[in-house]
C-alpha positions in Angstrom: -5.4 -13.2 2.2 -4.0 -11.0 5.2 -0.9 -8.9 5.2 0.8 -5.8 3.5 2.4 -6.1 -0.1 4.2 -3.1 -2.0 5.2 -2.5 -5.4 6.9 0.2 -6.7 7.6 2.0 -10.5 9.5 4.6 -11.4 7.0 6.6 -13.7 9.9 8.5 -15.8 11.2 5.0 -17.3 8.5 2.5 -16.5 10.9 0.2 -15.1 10.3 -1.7 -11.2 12.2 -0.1 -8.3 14.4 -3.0 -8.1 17.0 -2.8 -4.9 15.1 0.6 -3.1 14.6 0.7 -0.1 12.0 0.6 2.4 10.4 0.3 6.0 7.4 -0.5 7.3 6.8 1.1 10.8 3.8 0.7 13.1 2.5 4.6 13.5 1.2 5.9 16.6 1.8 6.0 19.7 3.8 2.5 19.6 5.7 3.3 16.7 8.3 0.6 15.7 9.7 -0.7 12.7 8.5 -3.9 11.6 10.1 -4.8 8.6 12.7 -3.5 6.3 14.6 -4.4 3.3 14.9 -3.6 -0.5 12.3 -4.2 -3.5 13.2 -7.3 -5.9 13.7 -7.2 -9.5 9.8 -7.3 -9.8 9.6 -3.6 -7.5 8.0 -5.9 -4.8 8.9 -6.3 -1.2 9.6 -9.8 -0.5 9.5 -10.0 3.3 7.2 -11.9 5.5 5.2 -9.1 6.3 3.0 -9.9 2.8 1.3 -12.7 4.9 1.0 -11.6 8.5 -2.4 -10.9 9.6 -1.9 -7.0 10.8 -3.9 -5.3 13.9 -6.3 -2.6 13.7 -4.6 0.6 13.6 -2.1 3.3 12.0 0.8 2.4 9.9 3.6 3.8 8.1 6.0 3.0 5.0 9.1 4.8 3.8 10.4 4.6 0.6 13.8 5.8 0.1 13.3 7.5 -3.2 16.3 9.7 -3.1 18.9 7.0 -2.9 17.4 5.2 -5.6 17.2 8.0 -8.3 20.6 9.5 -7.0 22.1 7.0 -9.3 20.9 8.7 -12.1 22.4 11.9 -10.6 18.8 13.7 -10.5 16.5 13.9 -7.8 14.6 16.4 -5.6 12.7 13.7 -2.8 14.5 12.3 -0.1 11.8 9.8 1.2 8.6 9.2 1.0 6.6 8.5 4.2 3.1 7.9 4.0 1.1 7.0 6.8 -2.3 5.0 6.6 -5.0 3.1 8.5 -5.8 -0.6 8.4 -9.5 -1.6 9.8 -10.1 -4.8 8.6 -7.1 -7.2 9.8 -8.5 -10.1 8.3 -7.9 -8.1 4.5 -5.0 -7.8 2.3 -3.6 -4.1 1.7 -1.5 -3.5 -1.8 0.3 0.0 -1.5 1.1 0.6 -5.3 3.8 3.4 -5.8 4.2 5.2 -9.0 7.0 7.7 -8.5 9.4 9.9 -10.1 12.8 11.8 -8.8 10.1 14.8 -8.1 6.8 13.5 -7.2 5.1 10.1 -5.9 1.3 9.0 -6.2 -0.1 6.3 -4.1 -3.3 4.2 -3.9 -4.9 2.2 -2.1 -5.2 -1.6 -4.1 -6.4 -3.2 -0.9 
């Protein structure tokens, strides 16, 4: 299985990060978006970027935390960008995001 898949939970009520959004950018010196859209109910990114084989090379995702947690009125991050390397095109990468309206943690599921 090739491609990128993200999921993300908001830590503070354990619920999916239904409707935030995100972008997925190409990093480097060819930066450009290449997909973009909001989570589904499940905090996944439905977009056809899950099953696209990837190049070699830097990449980027944004989640826009602040606009989701402004809802509840709270909230100290704006985005979070975090920029990482795929080697192996022919692997699957899973970005997991736990996240709260004042800190994020990320691994790598790939």
């Amino acid at each position: 299985m090739t491609g990128l898949s993200l999921h993300a939970v908001d830590a503070a009520t354990g619920r999916p990060a239904a409707g935030m959004r995100v972008r997925v950018l190409r990093a480097g010196s060819r930066r450009r978006v290449l997909a973009e859209g909001r989570l589904g109910a499940d905090g996944s990114l439905d977009h056809p970027i899950v099953r696209t084989r990837l190049a070699a090379g830097l990449y980027e995702v944004v989640f826009a935390i602040g606009d989701f947690v402004g809802a509840a009125g709270e909230g100290f991050l704006e985005e979070a960008a975090i920029r990482f390397r795929i080697d192996d095109p022919d692997g699957h990468c899973h970005l997991p995001l736990k996240f709260t309206a004042f800190g994020v943690a990320l691994f790598r599921g790939c």
